[in-house]
C-alpha positions as MATLAB code, in Angstrom:
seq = 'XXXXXXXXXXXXXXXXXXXXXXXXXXXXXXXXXXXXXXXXXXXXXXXXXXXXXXXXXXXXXXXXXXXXXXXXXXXXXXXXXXXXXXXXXXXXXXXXXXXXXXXXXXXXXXXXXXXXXXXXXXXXXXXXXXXXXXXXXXXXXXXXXXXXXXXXXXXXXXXXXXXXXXXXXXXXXXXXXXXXXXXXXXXXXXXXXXXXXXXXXXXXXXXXXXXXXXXXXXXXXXXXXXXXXXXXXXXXXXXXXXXXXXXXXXXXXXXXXXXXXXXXXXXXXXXXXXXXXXXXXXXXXXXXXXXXXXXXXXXXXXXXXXXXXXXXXXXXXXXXXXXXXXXXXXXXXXXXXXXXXXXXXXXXXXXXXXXXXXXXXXXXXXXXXXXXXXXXXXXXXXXXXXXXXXXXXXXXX';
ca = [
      -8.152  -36.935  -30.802;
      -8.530  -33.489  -28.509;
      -5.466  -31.490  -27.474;
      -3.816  -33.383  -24.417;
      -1.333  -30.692  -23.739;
      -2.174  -27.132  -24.074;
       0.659  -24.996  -25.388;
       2.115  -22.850  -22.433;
       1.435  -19.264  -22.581;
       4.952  -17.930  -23.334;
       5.043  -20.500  -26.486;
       1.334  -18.635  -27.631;
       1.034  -15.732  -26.783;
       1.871  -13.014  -29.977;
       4.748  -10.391  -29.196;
       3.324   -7.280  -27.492;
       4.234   -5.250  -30.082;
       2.206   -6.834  -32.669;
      -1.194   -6.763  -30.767;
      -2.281   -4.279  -32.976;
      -2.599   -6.144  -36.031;
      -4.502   -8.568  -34.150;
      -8.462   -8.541  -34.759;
     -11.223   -8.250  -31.694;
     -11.833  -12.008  -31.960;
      -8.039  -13.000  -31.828;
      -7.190  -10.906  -28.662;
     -10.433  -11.962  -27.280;
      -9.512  -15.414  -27.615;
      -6.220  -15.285  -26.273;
      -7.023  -13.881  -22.851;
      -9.815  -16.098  -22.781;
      -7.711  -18.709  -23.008;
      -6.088  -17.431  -20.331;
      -8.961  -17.049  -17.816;
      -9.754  -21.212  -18.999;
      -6.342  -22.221  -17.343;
      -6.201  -19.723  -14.387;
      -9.892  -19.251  -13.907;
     -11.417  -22.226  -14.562;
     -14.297  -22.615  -12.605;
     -15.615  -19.681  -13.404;
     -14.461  -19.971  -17.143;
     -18.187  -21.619  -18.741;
     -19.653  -18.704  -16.725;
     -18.006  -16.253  -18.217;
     -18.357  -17.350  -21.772;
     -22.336  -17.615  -21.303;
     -22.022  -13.822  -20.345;
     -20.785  -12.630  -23.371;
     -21.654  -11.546  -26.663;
     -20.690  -14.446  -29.393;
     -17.667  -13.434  -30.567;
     -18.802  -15.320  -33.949;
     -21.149  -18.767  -35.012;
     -18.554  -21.383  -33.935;
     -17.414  -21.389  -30.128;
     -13.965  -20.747  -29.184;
     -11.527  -22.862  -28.490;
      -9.613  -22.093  -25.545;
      -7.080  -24.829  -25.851;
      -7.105  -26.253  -22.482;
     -10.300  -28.188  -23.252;
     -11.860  -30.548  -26.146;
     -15.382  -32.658  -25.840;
     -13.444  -35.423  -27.603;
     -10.853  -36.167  -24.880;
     -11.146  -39.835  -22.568;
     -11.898  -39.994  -18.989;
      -8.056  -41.279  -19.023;
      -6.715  -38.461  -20.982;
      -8.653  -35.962  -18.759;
      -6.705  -37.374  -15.969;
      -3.542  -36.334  -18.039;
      -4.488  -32.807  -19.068;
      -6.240  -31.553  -15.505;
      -2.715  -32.604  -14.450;
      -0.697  -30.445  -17.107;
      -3.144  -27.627  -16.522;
      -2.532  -27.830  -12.793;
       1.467  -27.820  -14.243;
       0.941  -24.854  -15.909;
      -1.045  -23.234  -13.805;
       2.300  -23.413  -10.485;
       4.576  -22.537  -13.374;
       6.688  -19.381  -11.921;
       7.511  -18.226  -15.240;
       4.864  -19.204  -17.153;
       2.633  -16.545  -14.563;
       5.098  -13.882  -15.179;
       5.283  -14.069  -18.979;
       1.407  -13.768  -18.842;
       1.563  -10.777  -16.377;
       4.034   -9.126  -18.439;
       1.975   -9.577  -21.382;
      -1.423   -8.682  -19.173;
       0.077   -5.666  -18.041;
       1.689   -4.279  -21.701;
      -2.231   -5.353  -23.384;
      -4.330   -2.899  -20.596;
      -1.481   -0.362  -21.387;
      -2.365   -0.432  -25.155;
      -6.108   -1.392  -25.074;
      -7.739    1.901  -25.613;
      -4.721    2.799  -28.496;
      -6.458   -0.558  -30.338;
      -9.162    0.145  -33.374;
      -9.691   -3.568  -33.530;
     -12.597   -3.286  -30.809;
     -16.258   -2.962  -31.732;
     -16.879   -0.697  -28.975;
     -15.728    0.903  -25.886;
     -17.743   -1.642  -24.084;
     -16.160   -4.399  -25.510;
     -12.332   -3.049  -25.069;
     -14.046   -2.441  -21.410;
     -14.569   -6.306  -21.388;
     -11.459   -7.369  -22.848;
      -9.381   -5.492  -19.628;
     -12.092   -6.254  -16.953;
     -10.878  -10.070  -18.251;
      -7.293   -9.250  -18.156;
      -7.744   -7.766  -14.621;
      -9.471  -11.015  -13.455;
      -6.596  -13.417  -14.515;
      -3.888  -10.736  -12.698;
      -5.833   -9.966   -9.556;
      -6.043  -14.226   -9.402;
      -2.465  -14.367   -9.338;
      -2.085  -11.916   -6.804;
      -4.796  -13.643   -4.664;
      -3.307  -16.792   -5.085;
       0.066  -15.458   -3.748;
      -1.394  -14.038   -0.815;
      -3.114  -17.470   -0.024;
      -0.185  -19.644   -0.777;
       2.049  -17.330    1.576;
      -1.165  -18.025    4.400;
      -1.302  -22.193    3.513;
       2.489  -21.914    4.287;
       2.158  -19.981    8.027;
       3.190  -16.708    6.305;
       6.666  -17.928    4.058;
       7.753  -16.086    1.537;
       6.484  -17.163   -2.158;
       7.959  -17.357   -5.600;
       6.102  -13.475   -6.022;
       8.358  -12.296   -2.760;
      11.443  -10.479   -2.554;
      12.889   -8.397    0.661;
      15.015   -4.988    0.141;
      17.123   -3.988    3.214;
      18.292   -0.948    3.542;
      21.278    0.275    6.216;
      20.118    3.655    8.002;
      23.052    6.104    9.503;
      24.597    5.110   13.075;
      22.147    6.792   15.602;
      23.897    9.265   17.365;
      27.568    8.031   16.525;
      26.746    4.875   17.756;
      28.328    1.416   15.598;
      25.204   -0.551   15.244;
      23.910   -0.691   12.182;
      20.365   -0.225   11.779;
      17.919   -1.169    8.659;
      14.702   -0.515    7.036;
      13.441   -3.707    5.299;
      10.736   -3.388    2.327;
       8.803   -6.909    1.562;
       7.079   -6.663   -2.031;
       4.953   -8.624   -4.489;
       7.367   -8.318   -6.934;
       5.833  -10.627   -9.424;
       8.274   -9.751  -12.573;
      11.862   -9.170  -11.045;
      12.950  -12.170  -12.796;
      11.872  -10.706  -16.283;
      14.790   -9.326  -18.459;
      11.847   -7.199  -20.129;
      12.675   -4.635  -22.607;
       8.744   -4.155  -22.708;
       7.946   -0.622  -21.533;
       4.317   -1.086  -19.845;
       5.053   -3.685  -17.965;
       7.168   -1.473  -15.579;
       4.730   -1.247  -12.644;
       4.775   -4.794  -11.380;
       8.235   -4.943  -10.804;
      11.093   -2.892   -8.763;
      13.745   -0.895  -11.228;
      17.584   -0.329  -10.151;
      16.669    2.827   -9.998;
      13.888    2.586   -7.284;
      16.493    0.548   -5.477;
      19.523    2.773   -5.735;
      17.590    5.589   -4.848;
      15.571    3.575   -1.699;
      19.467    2.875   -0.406;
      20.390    6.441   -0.957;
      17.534    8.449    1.035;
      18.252    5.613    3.212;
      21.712    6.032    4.136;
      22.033    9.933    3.878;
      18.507   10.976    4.539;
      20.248   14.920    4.963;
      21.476   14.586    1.079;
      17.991   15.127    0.230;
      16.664   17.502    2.519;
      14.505   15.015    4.910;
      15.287   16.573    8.227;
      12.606   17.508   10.256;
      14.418   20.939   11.040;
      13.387   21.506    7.167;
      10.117   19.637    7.162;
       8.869   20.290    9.835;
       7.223   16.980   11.937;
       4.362   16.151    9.342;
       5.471   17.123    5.723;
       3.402   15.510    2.486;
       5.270   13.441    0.423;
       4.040   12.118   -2.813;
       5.232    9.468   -5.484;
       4.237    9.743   -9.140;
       4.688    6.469  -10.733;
       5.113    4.357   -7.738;
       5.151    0.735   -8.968;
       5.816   -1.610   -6.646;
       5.816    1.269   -4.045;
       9.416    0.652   -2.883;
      10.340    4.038   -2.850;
       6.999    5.249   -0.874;
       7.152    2.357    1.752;
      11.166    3.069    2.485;
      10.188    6.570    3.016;
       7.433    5.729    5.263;
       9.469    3.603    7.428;
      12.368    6.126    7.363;
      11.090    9.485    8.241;
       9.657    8.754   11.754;
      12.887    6.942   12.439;
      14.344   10.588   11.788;
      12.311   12.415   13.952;
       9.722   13.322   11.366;
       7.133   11.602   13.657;
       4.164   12.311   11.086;
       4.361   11.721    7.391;
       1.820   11.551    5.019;
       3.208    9.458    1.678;
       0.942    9.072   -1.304;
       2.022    6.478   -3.466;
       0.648    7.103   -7.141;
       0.070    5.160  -10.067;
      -2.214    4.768  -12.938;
      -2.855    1.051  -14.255;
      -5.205   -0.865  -12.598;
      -3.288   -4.006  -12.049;
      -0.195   -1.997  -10.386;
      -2.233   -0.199   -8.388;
      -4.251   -3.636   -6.718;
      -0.392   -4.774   -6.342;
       0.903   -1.640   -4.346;
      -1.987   -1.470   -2.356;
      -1.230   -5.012   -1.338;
       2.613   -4.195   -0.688;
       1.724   -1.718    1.688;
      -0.898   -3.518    3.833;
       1.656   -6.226    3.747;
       4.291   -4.069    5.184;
       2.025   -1.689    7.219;
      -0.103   -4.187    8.779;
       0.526   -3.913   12.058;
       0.428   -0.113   12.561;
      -3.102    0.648   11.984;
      -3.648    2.987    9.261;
       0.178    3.619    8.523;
       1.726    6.755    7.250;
       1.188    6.278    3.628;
      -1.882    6.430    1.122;
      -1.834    5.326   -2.652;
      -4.849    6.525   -5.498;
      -5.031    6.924   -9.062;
      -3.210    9.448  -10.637;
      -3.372   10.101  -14.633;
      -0.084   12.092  -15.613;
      -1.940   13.884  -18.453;
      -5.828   14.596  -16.944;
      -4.284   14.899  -12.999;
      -6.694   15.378  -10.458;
      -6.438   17.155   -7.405;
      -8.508   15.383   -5.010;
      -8.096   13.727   -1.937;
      -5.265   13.009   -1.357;
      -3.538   14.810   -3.577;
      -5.420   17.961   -2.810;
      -2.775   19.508   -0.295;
       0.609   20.618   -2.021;
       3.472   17.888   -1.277;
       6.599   18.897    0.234;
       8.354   16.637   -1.477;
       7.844   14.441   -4.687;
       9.533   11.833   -5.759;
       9.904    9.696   -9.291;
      12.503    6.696  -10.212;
      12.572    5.553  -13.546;
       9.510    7.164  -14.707;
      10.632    8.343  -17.666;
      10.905    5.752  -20.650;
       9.035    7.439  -23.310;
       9.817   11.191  -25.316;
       6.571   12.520  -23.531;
       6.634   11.453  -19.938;
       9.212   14.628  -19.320;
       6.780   16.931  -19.827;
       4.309   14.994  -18.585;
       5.383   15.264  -15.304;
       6.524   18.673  -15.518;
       3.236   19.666  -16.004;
       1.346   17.146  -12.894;
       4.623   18.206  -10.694;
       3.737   22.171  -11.331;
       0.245   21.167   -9.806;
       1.695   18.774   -7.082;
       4.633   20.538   -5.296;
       4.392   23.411   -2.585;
       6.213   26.633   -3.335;
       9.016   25.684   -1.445;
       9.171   22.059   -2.120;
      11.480   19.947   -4.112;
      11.293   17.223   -6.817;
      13.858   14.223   -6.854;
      13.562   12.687  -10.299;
      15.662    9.722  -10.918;
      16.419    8.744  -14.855;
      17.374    5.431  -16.393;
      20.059    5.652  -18.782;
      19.123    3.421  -21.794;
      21.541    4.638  -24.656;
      20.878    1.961  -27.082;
      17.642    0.467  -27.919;
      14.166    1.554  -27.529;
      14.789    3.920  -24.945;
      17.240    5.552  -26.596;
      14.514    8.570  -27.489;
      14.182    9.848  -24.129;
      17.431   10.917  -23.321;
      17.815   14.830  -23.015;
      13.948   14.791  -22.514;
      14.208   15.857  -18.696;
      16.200   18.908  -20.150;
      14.240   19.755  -22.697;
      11.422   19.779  -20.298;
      12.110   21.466  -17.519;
      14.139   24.355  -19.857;
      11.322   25.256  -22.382;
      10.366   28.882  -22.415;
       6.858   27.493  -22.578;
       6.588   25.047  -19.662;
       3.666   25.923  -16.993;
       3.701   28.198  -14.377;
       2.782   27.669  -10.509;
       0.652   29.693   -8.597;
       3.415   32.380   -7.617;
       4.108   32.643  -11.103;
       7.538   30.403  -11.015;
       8.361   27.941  -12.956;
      10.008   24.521  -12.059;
      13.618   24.046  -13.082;
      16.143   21.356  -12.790;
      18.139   23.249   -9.780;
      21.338   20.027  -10.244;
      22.236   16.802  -11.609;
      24.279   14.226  -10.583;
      25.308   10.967  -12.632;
      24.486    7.958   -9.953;
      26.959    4.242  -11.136;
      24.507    1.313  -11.635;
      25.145   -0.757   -8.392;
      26.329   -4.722   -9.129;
      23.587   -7.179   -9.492;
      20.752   -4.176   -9.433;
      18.862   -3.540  -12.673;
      18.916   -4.475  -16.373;
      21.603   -5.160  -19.196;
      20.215   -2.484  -21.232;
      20.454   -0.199  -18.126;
      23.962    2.437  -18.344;
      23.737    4.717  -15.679;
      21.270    6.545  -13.338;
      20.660   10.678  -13.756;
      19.583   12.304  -10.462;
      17.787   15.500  -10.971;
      16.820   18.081   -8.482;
      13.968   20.102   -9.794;
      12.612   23.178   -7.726;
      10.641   26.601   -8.195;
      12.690   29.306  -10.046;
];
């Protein structure tokens, strides 16, 4: 008798961490597995396209030549079970996301065309989901889906008057009900940080030097490690309501699969207003470069919870002394983690930003962390593991 009932995808798939023992075949097999239950017409397609991974066909699990018409009936029905199943999508997104963060690290692949394959696959099973969200939300005249969550955010009382006015952010926030611990997966969802510091500009826009008396009408602001893009999309709706009547935010990230997701949060929250104040691209910490968009200094950059490994410090150090005008300023907002994995990267901004060494800009200057301030983790915003938040401001000096 064939396999009726699949196993679900957080009961199969192997621990990020231990992908690297894994062999070219095994990974292989597991994502295809995963483009059999969440691309399935296109699944036998697929397969004929590639190179046999050895003499006997894989077995994908959701499929076996020996099953009844009957028991068809029953496992197209726990496929199509699977395939609605809220967390069964963001277990494999999570794991998605922390394999394309790895994939070129791995010496299990043959070739660089077949680790090429193995993400273009990974990509086609996320960008589904994503797809799939935006068409559910469409069958359902617009409502909000299980990948859906709305930030509001209070502005200051316009000229002393009592009515409160908001900014509200609607993402594709695919993972927010992950208690992940997994450090790649960070780009698909929002992080207290992003959200404590979203409130903040919000509510005291002057705290961080976003007046247009400073700015001037049509500053540059830029984002490294954007995610979601909460941060970029609250700043896009906030400056113009501050007289800063035309902003240019670029919203940066790296990963393929976060960047398809912010570039969908911002059409869906910029529809309406033609081509918006606000950009993303691409933007490799280590090889940065400086093309359009990113080819005019920013004002201002910003980066929340971008920091959750010993070298992504000086990291950005290095792609913010390439980024930021001579009078600009960096806001960098830290996660404090001090148990666990992310225990290493504590002191790093320091470190970073106070070696004799670090990179000088143009005029010779170097950036320096200018003030701290400890932020309190807000109730019901961000992780367990998550302490407190460290608020940087980093400028020429």
């Amino acid at each position: 008798m064939g396999r009726l009932y699949p196993p679900p995808p957080s009961a199969s798939l192997p621990p990020l961490n231990t992908i690297v023992s894994l062999t070219e075949a095994q990974i292989m097999t597991h994502i295809q597995n995963l483009v059999a239950l969440y691309c399935p017409l296109a699944f036998g397609a697929t397969l004929d396209k590639e190179k046999p991974m050895s003499e006997s066909p894989v077995d994908s699990g959701y499929a076996s030549e020996t099953e009844t018409e009957s028991n068809n009936d029953g496992r197209e029905l726990r496929l199509e079970a699977l395939r609605a199943d809220a967390f069964e999508r963001k277990t494999v997104e999570r794991w998605l996301t922390g394999f394309m963060a790895r994939a070129e690290t791995l010496a299990c692949f043959s070739s660089d065309a077949a680790c090429q394959h193995a993400l273009d696959q990974a990509s086609w099973v996320l960008e589904s989901f994503f797809a799939g969200a935006a068409d559910e939300g469409q069958q359902m005249g617009g409502g909000i889906t299980d990948y859906t969550r709305t930030f509001s955010f209070d502005l200051p009382p316009a000229n002393g008057a009592e009515k409160k006015h908001t900014i509200e952010v609607r993402l594709n926030d695919g993972l927010a009900g992950m208690n992940s611990s997994e450090p790649d997966d960070v780009g698909l969802q929002s992080w207290g940080a992003s959200i404590v510091f979203s409130k903040m500009i919000c509510a005291e826009p002057s705290r961080f030097l976003l007046d247009y008396t400073i700015l001037g009408t049509a500053p540059r602001v830029v984002e490294l490690g954007a995610g979601t893009g909460l941060v970029s999309i609250a700043l896009a709706s906030l400056l113009p309501r501050i007289g800063i009547s035309h902003p240019t935010v670029v919203a940066t990230d790296y990963h393929p699969a976060v960047l398809a997701n912010l570039r969908a949060n911002i059409e869906a929250n910029f529809l309406d207003k033609g081509d918006g104040p606000i950009q993303s691209c691409a933007l490799d910490w280590a090889v940065p470069e400086l093309k359009a968009p990113l080819d005019v200094p920013a004002d201002v950059l910003v980066a929340t919870d971008a920091v959750y490994a010993p070298e992504h410090a000086a990291l950005l150090r290095d792609c913010a002394t390439l980024l930021l005008a001579s009078q600009g300023v960096f806001w960098l907002v830290m996660t404090v983690r001090p148990n666990g994995k992310f225990e290493a990267v504590g002191g790093t901004v320091e470190a970073a930003f106070e070696a004799a060494d670090r990179p000088k800009g143009r005029d010779g200057r170097q950036l320096t962390v200018l003030g701290s301030e400890r932020l309190e983790k807000h109730q019901g915003i961000g992780r367990g593991d998550e302490s407190y938040y460290r608020l940087y401001r980093i400028g020429w000096a």
